[in-house]
TORKOL-4160 file (C-alpha; in steps of 0.2 Angstrom, whole numbers, padded with zeros to 4 digits, m for minus):
261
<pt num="1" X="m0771" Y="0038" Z="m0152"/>
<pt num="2" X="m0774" Y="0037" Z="m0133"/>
<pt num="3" X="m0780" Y="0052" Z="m0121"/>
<pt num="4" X="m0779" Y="0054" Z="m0105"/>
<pt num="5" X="m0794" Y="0063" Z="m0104"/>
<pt num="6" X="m0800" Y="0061" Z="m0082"/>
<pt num="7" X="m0780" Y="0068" Z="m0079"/>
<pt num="8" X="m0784" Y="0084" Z="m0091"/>
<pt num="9" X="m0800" Y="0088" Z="m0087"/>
<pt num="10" X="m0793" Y="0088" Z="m0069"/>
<pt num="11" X="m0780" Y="0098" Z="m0074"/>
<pt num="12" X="m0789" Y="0110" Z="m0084"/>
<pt num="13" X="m0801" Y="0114" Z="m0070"/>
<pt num="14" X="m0792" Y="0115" Z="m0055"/>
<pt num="15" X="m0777" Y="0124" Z="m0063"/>
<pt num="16" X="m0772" Y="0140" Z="m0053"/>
<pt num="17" X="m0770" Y="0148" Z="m0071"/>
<pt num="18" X="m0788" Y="0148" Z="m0073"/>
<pt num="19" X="m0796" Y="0150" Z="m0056"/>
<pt num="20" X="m0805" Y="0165" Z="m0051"/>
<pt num="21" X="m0796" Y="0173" Z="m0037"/>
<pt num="22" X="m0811" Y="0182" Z="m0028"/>
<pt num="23" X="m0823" Y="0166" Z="m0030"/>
<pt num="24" X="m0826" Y="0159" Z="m0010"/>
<pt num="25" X="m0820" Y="0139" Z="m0007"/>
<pt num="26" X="m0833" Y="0137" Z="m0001"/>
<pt num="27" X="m0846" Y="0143" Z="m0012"/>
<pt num="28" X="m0847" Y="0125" Z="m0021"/>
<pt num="29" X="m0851" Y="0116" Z="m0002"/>
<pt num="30" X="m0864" Y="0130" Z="0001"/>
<pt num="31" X="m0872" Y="0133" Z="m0015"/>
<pt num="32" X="m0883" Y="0120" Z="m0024"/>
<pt num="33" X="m0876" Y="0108" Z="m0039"/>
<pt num="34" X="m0875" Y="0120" Z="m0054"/>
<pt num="35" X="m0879" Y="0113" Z="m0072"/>
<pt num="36" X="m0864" Y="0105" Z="m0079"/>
<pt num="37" X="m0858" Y="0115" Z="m0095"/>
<pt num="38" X="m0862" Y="0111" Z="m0110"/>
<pt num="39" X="m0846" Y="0111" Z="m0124"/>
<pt num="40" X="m0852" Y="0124" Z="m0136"/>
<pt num="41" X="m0844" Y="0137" Z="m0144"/>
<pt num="42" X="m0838" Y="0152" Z="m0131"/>
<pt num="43" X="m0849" Y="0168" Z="m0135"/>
<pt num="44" X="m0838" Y="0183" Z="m0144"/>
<pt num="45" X="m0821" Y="0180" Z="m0153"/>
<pt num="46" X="m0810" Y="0175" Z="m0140"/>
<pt num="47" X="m0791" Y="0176" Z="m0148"/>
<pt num="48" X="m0782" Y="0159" Z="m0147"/>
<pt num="49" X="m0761" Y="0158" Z="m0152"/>
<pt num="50" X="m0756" Y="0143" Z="m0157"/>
<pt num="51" X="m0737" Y="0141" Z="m0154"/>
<pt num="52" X="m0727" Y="0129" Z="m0167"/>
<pt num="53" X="m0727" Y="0117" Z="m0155"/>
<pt num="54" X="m0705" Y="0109" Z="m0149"/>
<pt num="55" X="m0694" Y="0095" Z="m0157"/>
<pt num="56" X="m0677" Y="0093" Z="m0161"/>
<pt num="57" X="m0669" Y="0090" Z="m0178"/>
<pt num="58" X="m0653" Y="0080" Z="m0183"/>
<pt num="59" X="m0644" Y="0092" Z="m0194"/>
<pt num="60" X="m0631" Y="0082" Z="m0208"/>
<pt num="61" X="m0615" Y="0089" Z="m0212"/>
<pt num="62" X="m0616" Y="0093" Z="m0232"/>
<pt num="63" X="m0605" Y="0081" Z="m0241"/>
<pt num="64" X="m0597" Y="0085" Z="m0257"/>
<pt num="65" X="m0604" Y="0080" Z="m0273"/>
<pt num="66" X="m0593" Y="0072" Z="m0288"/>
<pt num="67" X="m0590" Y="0082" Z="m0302"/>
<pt num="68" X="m0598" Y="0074" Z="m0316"/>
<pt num="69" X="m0585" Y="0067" Z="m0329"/>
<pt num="70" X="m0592" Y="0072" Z="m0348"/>
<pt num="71" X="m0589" Y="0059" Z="m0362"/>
<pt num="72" X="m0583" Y="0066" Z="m0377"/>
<pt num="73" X="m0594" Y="0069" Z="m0390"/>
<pt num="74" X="m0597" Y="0054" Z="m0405"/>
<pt num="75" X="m0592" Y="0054" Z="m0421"/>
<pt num="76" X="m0603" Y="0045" Z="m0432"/>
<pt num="77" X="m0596" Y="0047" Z="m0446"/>
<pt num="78" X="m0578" Y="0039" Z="m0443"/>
<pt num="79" X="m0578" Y="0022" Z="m0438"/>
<pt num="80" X="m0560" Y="0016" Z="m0442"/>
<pt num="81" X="m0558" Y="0015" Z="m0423"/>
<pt num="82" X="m0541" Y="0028" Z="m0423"/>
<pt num="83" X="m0539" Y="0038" Z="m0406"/>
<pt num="84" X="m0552" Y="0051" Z="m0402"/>
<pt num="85" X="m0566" Y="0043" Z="m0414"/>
<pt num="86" X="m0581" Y="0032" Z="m0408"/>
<pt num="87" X="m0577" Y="0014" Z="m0404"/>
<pt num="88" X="m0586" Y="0001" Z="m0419"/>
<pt num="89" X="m0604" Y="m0006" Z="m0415"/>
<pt num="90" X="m0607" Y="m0023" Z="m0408"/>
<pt num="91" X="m0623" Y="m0031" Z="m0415"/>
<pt num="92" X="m0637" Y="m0033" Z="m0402"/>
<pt num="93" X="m0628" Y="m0019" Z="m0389"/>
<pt num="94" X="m0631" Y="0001" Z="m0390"/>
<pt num="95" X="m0623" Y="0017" Z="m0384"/>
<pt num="96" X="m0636" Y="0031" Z="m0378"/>
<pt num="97" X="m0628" Y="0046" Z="m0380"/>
<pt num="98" X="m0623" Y="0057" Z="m0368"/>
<pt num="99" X="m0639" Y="0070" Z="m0367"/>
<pt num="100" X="m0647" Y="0050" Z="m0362"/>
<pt num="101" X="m0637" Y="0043" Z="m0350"/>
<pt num="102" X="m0643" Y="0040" Z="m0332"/>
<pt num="103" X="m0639" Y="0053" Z="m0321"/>
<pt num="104" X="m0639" Y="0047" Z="m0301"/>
<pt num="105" X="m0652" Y="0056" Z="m0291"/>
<pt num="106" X="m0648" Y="0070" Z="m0282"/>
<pt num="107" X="m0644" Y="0070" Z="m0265"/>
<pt num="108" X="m0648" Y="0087" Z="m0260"/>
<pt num="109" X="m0667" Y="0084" Z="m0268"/>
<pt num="110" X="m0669" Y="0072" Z="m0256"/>
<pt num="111" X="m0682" Y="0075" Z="m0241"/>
<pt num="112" X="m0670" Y="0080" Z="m0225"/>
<pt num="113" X="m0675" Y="0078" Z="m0205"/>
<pt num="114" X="m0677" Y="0099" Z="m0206"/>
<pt num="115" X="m0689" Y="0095" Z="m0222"/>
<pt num="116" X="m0699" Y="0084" Z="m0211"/>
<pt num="117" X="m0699" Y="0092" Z="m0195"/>
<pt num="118" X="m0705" Y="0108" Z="m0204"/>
<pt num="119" X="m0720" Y="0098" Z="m0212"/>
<pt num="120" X="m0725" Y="0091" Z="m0195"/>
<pt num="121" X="m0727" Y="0107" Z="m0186"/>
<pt num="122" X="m0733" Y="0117" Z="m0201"/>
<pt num="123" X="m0747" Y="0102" Z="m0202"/>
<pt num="124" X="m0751" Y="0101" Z="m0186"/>
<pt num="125" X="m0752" Y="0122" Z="m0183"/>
<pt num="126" X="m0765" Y="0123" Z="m0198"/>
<pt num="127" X="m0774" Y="0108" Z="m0193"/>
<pt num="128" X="m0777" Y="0117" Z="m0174"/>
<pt num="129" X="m0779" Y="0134" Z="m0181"/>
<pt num="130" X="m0792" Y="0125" Z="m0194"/>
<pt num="131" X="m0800" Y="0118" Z="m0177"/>
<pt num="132" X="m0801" Y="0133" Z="m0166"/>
<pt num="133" X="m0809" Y="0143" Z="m0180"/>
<pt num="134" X="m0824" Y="0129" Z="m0183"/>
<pt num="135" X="m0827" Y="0130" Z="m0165"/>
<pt num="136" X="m0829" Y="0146" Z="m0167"/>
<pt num="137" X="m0813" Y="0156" Z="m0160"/>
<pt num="138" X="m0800" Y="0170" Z="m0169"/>
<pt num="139" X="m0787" Y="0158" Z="m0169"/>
<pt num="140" X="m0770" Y="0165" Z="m0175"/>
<pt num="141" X="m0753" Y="0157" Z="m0178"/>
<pt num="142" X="m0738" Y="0163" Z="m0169"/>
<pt num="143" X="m0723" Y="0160" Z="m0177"/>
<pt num="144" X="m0704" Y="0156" Z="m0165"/>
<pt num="145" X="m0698" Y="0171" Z="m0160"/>
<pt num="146" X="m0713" Y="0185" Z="m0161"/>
<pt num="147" X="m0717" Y="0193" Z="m0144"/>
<pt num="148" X="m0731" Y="0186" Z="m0134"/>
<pt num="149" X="m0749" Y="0197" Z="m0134"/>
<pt num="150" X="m0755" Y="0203" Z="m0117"/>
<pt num="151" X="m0772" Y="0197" Z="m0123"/>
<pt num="152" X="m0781" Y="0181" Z="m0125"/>
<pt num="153" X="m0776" Y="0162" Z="m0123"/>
<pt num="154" X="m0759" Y="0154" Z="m0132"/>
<pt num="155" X="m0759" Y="0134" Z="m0135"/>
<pt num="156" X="m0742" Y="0128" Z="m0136"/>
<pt num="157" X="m0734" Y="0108" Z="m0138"/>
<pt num="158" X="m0719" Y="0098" Z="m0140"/>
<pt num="159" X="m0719" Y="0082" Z="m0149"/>
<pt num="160" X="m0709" Y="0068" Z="m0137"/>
<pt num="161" X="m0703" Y="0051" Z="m0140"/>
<pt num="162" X="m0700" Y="0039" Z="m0125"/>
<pt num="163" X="m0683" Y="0032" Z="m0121"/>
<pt num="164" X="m0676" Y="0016" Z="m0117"/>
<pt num="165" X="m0680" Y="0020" Z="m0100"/>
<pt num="166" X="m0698" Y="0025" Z="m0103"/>
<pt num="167" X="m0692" Y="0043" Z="m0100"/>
<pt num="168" X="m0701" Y="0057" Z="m0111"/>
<pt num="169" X="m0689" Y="0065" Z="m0124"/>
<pt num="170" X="m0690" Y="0078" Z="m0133"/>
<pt num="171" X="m0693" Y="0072" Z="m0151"/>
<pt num="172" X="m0677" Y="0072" Z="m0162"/>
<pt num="173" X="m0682" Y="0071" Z="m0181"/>
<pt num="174" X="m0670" Y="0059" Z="m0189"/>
<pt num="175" X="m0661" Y="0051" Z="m0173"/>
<pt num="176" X="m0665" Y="0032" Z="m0167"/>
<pt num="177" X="m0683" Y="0030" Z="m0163"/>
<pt num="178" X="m0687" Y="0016" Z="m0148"/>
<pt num="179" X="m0703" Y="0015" Z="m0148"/>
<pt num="180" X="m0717" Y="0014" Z="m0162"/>
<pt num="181" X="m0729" Y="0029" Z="m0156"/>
<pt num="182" X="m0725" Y="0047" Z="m0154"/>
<pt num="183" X="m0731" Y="0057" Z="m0139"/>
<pt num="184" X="m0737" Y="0075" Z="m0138"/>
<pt num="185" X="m0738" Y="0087" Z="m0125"/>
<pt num="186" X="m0753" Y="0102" Z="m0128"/>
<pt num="187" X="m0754" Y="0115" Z="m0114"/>
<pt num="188" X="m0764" Y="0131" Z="m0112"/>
<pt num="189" X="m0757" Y="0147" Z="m0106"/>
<pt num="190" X="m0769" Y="0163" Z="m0100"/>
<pt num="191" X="m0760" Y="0177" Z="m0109"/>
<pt num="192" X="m0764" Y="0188" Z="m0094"/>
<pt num="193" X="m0756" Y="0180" Z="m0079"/>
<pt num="194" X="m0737" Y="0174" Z="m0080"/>
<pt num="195" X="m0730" Y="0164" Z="m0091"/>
<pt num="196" X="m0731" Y="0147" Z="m0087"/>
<pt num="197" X="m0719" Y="0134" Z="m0093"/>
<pt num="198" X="m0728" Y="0116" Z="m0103"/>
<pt num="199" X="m0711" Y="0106" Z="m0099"/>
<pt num="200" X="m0693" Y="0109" Z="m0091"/>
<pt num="201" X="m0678" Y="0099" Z="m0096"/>
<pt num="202" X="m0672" Y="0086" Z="m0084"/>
<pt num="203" X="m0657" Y="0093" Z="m0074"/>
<pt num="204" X="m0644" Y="0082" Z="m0076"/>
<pt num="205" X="m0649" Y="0082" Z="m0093"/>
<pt num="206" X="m0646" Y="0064" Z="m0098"/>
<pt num="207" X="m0637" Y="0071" Z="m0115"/>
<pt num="208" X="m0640" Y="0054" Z="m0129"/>
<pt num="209" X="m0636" Y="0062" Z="m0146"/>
<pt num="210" X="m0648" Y="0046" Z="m0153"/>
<pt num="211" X="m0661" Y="0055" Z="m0143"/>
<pt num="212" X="m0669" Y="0074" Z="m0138"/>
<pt num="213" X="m0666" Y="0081" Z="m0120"/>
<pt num="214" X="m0677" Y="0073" Z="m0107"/>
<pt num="215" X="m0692" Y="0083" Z="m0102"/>
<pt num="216" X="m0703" Y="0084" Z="m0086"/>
<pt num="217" X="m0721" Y="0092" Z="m0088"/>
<pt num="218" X="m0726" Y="0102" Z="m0076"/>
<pt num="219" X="m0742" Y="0105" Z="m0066"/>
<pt num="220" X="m0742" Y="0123" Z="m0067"/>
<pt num="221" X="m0752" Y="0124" Z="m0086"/>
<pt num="222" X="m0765" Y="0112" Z="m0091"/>
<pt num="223" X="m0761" Y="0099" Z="m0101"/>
<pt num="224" X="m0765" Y="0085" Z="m0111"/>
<pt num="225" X="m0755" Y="0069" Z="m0118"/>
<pt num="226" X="m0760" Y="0060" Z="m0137"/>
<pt num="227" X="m0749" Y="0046" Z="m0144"/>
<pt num="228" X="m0748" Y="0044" Z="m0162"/>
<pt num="229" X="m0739" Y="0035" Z="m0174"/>
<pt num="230" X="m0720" Y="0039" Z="m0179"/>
<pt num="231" X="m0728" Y="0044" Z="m0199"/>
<pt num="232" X="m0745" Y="0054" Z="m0195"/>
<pt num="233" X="m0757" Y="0055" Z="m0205"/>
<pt num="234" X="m0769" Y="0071" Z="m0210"/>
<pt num="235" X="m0782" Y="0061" Z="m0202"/>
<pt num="236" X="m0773" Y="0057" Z="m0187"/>
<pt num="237" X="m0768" Y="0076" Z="m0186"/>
<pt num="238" X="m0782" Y="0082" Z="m0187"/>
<pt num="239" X="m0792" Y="0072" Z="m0175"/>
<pt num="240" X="m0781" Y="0078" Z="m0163"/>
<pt num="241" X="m0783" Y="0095" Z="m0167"/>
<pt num="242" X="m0803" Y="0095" Z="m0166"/>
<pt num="243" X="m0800" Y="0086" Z="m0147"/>
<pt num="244" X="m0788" Y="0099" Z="m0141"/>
<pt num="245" X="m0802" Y="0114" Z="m0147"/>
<pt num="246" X="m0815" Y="0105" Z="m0138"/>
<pt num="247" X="m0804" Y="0102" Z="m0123"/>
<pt num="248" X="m0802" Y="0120" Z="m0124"/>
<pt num="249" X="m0820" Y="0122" Z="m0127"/>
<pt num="250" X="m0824" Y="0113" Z="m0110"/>
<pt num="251" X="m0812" Y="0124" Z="m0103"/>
<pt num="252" X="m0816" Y="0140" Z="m0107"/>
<pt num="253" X="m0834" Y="0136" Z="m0101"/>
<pt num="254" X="m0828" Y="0131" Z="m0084"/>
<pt num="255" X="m0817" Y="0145" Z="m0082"/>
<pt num="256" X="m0829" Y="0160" Z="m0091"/>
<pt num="257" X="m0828" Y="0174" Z="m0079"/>
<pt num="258" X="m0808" Y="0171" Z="m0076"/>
<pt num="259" X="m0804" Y="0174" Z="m0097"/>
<pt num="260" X="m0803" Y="0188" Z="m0105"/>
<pt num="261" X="m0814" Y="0191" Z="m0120"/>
């Protein structure tokens, strides 16, 4: 897993999402150096959303499973070999009967790309949540589709995959994958300014149905890039998740008279 953590902290500082806009420029040239902040829990219960983080699933078209074919049931106790009766036995060779005969597995129990992309975001929203609330904030999930809160701060993502071009995709579960390492996109949105977008789509879009739409990140949110492998592991999840709270942590401390409480 690799951080650009100098590009984030940048980002997270000097982001106009976060700035105080009666604070002077130059207060910081005429004022003395001020303590650096130490990353500790913010005071109070500030409310963080964690958005499911974007990705793109390959969705199969059903196929049409084979009726299976009964065998007529054996009749053990005619064995002259006449039409409809059970065939002589051989020595050495058996017949299971039919409640034992080996069925084929089911193809609709397998695992799908939905039943996977679902597990990924579902971990890595409870492993943030799990995070934010050890840190010491009300985090709270916010499921697609819900209105935003006018209050507090929203984490959102988007798992990416890089292209044959080294261009950042939008991760498509169950498509090709090029390269070995997933990426992720974490940005931080202040509930009470604007909106502000994590990522836009690449216009012309660059349509690959192996592949997810390109994305460009955008400077206006802070944000933060982890690579992990294609397979996560809880581990793996989770040691992102405790970065991004202390990221947020070393936000919120730099920015404290600009967030809400």
């Amino acid at each position: 897993m690799k951080l650009s953590r100098s590009t984030l902290l940048s980002l997270l500082i000097a982001s106009p999402a976060f700035v105080h806009p009666s604070r002077p420029q130059a207060q910081a040239i005429q004022n003395p150096p001020q303590p650096q902040f130490v990353a500790t829990p913010p005071a109070g219960s500030m409310i963080v959303y964690v958005s499911d983080f974007d990705l793109d699933v390959v969705y199969a078209k059903p196929t049409q499973r084979p009726v299976p074919r009964r065998r007529p049931p054996v009749n053990s106790s005619n064995s002259s070999g006449s039409p409809g009766t059970a065939p002589k036995s051989t020595p050495g060779a058996s017949t299971p009967p039919a409640s034992q005969t080996p069925v084929a597995p089911d193809s609709l129990s397998k695992e799908t790309p939905a039943d996977r992309a679902n597990a990924l975001v579902n971990a890595m929203s409870e492993n943030l949540i799990r995070a934010l609330r050890q840190a010491g904030y009300d985090a709270r999930r916010l499921l697609g589709g819900a209105a935003l809160p006018k209050l507090g701060l929203r984490i959102l993502g988007v798992f990416a995959e890089a292209d044959e071009r080294n261009r950042a995709r939008r991760l498509l579960v169950g498509g090709e994958p090029v390269a070995p390492k997933m990426l992720l996109f974490v940005g931080v949105n202040n509930l009470t300014r604007p909106e502000q977008s994590l990522y836009e789509l690449a216009n012309p879009p660059a349509n690959d149905p192996r592949h997810g739409p390109v994305i460009t990140v955008t400077s206006y949110a802070p944000a933060a890039r982890f690579e992990l492998g294609r397979d996560p592991s809880g581990e793996e999840l989770q040691e992102i998740a405790t970065q991004i709270a202390a990221n947020l942590t070393a936000l919120v401390n730099a920015n404290r008279l600009s967030l809400p409480q």
